[in-house]
Structure formats: structure tokens, C-alpha cells
C-alpha positions in Angstrom: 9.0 89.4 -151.1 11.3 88.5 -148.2 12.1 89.0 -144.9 15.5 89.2 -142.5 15.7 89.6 -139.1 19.0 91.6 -138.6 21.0 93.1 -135.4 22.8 96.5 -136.0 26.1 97.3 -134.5 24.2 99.7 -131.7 22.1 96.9 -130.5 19.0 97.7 -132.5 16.7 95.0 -134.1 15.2 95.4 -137.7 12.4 93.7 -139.7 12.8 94.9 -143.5 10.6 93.6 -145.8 12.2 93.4 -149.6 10.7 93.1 -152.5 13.3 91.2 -155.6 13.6 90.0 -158.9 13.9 86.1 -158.4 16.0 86.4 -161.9 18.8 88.7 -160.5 18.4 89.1 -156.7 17.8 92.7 -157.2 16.0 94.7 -154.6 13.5 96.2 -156.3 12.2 100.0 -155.6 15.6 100.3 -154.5 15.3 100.3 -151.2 13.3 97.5 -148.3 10.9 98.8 -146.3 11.5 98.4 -142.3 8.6 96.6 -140.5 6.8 99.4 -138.1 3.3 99.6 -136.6 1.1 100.6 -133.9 -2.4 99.8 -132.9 -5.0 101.0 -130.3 -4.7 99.0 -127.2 -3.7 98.3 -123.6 -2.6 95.1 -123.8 1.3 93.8 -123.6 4.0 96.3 -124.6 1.7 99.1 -125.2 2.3 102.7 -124.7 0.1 105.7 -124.5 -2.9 103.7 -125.5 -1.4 102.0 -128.4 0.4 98.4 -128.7 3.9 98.6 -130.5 5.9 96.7 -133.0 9.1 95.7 -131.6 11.4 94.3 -134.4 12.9 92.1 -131.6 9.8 90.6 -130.1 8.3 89.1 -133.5 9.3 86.5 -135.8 7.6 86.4 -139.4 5.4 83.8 -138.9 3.4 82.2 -141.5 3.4 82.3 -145.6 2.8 85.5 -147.3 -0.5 86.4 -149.0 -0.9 88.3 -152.2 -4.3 89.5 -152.2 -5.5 92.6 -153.9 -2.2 93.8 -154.8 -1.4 94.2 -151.0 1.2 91.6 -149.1 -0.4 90.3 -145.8 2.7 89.2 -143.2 2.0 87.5 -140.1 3.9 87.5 -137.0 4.4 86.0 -133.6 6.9 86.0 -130.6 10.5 85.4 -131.3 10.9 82.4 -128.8 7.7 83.2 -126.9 9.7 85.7 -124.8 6.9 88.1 -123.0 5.6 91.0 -123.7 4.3 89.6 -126.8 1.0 90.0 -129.0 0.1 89.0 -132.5 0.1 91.2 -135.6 -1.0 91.2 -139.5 0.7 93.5 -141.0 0.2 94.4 -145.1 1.7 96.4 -147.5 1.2 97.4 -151.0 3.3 95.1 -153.3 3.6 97.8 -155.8 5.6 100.4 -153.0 5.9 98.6 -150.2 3.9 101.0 -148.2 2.3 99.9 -145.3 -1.5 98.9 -146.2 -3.2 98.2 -143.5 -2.3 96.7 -139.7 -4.4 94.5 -137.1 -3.3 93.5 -133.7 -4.7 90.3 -132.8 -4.4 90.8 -129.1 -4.3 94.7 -128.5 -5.6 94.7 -125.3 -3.9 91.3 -124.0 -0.8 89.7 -124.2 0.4 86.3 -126.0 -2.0 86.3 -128.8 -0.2 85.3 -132.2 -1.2 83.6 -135.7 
């Protein structure tokens, strides 16, 4: 698995998470899957009752965990610019389909891993 923070040409931010073959470089599934989530909360960023990814707030923070087939990614502010809250974010290593999300600080701001 890897990740790549990338700027389109429209201005637009994107966290895809890839899963390759070490051997060839080959993405694998054929396609990455964007990082995206949402959680209940108030707290920094939020709207209508629920905190928001934003692809250009976070920076992959610590090592990935394989556990239970499921890839757990961490992530924190991208140069502690506000609003910013912390997130674990997993997905299934098999599909790359999200797994399971927490928001660390969903109801405050500059909470991170």
C-alpha cells in the first residue's frame, strides 16, 4: 500500500490510497482508491453535524497497520494549518474499500495521531 498527496489542474487536492505489486509497480485492482470520510461531530471543519475529510488539510501520518485483513492509516494536519482534527481511517486490503473510520477529535479541533 501507498500513499500520494496530489494537486489537480482545477485546484483540487486528492489522497489515493494504492495498493501494488513491489515486483512490478503495478497497481493492483486496477484502480486506487481516493481517501474520503465523515464522522459525527461539531468540532473543526464540520458540516451538518458531521466532521469532513479534506484531502488538503491531512498528511498521512504514521506507519500502516495490517490487521485483520483491513489497512489502518493515520492522519494529521498538513503543516498544522487550522481547521484541523485527527482521523484513522481503514480499508480492506483485499478491495480497498473503506473499513471503518474514527475521528479522534469530532467535536474539537487540533486533535491528531
Amino acid at each position: 500500500m501507498s500513499f500520494g498527496m496530489s494537486k489537480d489542474g482545477a485546484g483540487g487536492y486528492h489522497q489515493p490510497i494504492h495498493a501494488l505489486d513491489f515486483a512490478t509497480g503495478a497497481e493492483l485492482f486496477g484502480v486506487s482508491t481516493e481517501i474520503a470520510a465523515s464522522y459525527p461531530g461539531g468540532g473543526a471543519g464540520s458540516q451538518n453535524g458531521r466532521v469532513v475529510f479534506d484531502p488538503a488539510q491531512y498528511a498521512e501520518r504514521a506507519s500502516l497497520l495490517l490487521l485483520n485483513d483491513v489497512v489502518y492509516t493515520a492522519w494529521t494536519s498538513h503543516c498544522d494549518i487550522m481547521p484541523y482534527t485527527g482521523w484513522v481511517i481503514g480499508y480492506s486490503a483485499d478491495t480497498l474499500q473503506q473499513a471503518n473510520v474514527l475521528n479522534v477529535t469530532p467535536n474539537a479541533q487540533m486533535g491528531a495521531i
